[in-house]
C-alpha positions as CSV (number, residue, x, y, z in Angstrom):
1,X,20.0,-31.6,-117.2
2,X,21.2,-34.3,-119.5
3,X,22.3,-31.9,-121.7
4,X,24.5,-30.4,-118.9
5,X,25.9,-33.8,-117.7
6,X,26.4,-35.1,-121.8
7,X,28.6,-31.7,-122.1
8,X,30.4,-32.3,-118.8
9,X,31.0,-36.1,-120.0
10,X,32.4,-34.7,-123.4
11,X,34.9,-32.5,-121.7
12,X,36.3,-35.1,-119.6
13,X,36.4,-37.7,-122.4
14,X,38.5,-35.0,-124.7
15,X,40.9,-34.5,-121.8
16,X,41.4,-37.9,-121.4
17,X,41.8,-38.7,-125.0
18,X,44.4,-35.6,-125.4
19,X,46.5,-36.2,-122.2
20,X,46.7,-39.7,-122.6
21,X,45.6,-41.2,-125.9
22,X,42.3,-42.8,-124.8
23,X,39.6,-42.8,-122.2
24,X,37.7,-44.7,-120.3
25,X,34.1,-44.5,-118.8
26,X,31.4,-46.6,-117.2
27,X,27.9,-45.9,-118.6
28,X,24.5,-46.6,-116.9
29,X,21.0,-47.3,-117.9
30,X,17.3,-46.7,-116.9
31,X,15.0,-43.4,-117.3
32,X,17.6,-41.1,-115.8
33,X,20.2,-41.5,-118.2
34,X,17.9,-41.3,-121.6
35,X,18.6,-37.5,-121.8
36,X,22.4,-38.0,-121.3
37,X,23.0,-40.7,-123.5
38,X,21.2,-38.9,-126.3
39,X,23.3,-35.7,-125.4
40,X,26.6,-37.2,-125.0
41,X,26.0,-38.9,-128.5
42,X,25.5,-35.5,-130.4
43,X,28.4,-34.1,-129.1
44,X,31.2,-33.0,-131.5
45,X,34.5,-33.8,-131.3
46,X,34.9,-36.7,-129.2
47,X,37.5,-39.1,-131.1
48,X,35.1,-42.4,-130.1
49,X,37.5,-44.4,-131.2
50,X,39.6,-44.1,-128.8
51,X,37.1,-44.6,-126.1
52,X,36.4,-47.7,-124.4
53,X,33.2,-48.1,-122.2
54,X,32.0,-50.2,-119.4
55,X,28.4,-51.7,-118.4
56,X,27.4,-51.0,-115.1
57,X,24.8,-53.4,-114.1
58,X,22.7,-55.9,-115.7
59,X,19.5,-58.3,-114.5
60,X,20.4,-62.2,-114.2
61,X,18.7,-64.4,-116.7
62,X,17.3,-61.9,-119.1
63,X,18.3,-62.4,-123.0
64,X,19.4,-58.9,-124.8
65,X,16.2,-58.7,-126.5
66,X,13.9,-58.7,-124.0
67,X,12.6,-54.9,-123.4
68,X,14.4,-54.1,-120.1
69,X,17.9,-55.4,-120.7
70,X,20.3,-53.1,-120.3
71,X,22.4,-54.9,-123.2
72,X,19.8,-54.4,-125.3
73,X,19.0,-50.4,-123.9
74,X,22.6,-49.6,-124.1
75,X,22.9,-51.3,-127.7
76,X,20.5,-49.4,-129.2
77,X,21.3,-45.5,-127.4
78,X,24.4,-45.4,-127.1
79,X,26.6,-48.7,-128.4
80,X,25.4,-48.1,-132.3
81,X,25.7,-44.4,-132.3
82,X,29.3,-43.8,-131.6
83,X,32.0,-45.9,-133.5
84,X,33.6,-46.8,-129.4
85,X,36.7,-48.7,-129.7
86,X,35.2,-51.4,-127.5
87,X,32.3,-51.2,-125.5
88,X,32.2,-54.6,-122.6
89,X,28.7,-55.7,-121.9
90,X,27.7,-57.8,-119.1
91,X,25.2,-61.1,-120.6
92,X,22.7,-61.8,-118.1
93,X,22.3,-65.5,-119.4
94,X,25.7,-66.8,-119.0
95,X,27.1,-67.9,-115.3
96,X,26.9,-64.5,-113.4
97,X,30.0,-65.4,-111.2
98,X,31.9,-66.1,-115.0
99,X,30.8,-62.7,-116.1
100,X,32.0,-60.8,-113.2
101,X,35.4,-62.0,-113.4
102,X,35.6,-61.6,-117.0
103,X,34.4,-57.9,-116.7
104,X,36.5,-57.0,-114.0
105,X,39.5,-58.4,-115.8
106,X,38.9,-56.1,-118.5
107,X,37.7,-53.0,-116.0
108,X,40.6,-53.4,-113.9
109,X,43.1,-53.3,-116.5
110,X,43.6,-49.4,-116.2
111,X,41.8,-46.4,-114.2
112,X,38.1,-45.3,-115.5
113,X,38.2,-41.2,-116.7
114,X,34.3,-41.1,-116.0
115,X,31.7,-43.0,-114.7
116,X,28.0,-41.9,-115.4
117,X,25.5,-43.3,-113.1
118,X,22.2,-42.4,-111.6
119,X,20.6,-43.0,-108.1
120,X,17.3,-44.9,-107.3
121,X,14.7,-44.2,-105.5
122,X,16.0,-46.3,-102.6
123,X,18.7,-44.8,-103.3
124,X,20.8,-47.2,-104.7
125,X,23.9,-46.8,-106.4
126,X,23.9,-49.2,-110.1
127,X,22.2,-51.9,-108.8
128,X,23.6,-51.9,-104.6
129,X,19.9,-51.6,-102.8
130,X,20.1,-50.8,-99.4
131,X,21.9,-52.2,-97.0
132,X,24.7,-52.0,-99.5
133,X,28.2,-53.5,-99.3
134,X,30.2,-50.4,-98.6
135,X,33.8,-53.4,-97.7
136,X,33.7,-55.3,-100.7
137,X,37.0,-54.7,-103.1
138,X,35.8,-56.6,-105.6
139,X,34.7,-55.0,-109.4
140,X,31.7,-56.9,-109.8
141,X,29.5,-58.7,-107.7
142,X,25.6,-60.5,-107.9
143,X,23.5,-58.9,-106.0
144,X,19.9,-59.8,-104.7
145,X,17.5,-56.9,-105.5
146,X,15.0,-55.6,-103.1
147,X,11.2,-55.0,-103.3
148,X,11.9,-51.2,-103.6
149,X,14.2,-51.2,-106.2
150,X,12.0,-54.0,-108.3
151,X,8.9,-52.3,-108.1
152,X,11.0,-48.8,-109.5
153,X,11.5,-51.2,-112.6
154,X,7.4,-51.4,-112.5
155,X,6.7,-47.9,-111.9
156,X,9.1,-47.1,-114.7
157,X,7.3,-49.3,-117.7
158,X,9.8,-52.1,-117.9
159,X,8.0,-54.8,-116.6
160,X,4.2,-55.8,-116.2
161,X,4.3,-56.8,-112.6
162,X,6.6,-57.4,-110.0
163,X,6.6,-60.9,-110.5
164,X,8.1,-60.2,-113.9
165,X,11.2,-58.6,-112.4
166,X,14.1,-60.6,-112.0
167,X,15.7,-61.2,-108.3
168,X,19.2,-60.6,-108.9
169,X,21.5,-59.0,-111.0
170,X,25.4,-58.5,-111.3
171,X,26.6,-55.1,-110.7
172,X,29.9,-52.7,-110.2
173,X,30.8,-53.0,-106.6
174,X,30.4,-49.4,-104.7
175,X,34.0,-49.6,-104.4
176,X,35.1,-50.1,-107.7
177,X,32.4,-47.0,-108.5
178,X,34.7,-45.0,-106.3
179,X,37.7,-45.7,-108.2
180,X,36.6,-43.7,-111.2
181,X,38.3,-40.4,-111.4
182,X,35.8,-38.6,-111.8
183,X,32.0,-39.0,-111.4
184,X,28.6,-37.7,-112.7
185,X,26.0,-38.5,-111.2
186,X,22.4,-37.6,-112.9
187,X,19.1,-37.5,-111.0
188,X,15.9,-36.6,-112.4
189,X,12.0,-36.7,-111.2
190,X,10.1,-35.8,-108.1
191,X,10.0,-39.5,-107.1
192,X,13.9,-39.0,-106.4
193,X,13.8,-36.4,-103.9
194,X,13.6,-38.8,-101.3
195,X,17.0,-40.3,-101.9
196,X,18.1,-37.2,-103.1
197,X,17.8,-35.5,-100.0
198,X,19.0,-38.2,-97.7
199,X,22.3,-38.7,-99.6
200,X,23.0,-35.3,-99.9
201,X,22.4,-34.1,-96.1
202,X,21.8,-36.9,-94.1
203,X,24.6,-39.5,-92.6
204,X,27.1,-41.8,-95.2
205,X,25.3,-44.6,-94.6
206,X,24.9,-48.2,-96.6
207,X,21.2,-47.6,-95.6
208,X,21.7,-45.1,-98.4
209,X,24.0,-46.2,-100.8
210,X,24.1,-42.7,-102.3
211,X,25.1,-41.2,-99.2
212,X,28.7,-42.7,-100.3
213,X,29.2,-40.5,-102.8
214,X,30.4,-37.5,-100.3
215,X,33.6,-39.2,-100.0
216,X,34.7,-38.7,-103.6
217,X,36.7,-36.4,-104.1
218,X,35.5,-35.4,-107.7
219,X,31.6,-36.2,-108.2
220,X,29.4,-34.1,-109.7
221,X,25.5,-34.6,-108.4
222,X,23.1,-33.1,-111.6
223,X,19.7,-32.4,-110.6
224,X,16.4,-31.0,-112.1
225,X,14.1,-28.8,-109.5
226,X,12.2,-31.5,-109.1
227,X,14.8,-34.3,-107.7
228,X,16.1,-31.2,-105.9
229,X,12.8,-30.1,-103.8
230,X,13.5,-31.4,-101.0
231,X,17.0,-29.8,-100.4
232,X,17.6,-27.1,-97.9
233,X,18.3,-23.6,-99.3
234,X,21.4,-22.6,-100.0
């Protein structure tokens, strides 16, 4: 699966870079994406320099170091294995309302070739937990994170309790998720299915941030059998 979505991601990126001279794509973090990230940096013939790259979500007030930040996840999989032309992280200690602005003035600066992204098991899109903020035109926003998505960051190993996990975090808006050209969206494990299913076939709903994703008109869903178990038969 993340071999499928790192060769998809490739071709894209090549496009891009031959029809216009660069590219430009929106990576995400957590479980879902550690296949994809160590795909998509073995794959030949991608001219990184001319690549910029975009941080989708990151917690409020933890440092780079600490084991779960993003920073500190993307650093070390993706940022230090592919010479990227620039690659805009989001700091979780400085103002949050400062970092939004200065992301999305960089973001918003030209259209996005690509964005990578996963869906939780509330089925969140980057870090918009149910009931998301479909109206918002914004690039980034803080967002408070519910008890669903907070224990995920439990279940998954990143923190020792749910006490641990911090409240609020800033994250791309759903809309400027939408804006991206083209989408791929990878969703692994049996403890997906859930959301899975119910963006897939039930209503487009902020109840399901996920469900959102029908409306683009070039996304790409990747599942393995086990996110996809509780789809109906084609």
């Amino acid at each position: 699966m993340g071999a499928y979505s790192a060769k998809l991601a490739a071709m894209i990126l090549r496009s891009a870079i031959a029809e216009r001279g660069h590219a430009r794509m929106i990576v995400a973090t957590g479980s879902s994406q550690f296949e994809v990230l160590e795909s998509l940096t073995a794959e030949p013939l991608i001219d990184w320099n001319r690549v910029d790259a975009f941080h989708l979500d990151e917690y409020v007030g933890l440092a780079a170091d600490h084991p779960a930040s993003f920073c500190g996840y993307l650093k070390s999989r993706f940022v230090e294995r592919v010479p990227l032309r620039s690659f805009h992280y989001l700091d979780g200690l400085k103002d949050p309302k400062i970092v939004c602005q200065e992301a999305s003035t960089h973001l918003l600066k030209a259209p996005v070739d690509v964005a990578m992204i996963g869906i939780g098991e509330n089925g969140h899109l980057a870090f918009n937990d149910p009931p998301a903020d479909f109206e918002t035109k914004e690039a980034y926003h803080v967002v408070a994170l519910d008890e669903a998505c907070r224990l995920q960051q439990v279940g998954e190993g990143w923190f020792a309790s749910l006490t641990d996990v911090p409240t609020h975090a800033i994250s791309m808006t759903i809309h400027q998720i939408l804006q991206s050209r083209k989408i791929i969206c990878s969703v692994p494990d049996e403890r997906k299915a859930v959301a899975v299913r119910d963006s897939v076939e039930g209503p487009t709903t902020n109840l399901v941030p996920g469900s959102i994703l029908k409306r683009h008109p070039n996304t790409t869903l990747v599942l393995d059998r086990a996110a996809a178990s509780l789809l109906k038969p084609l």
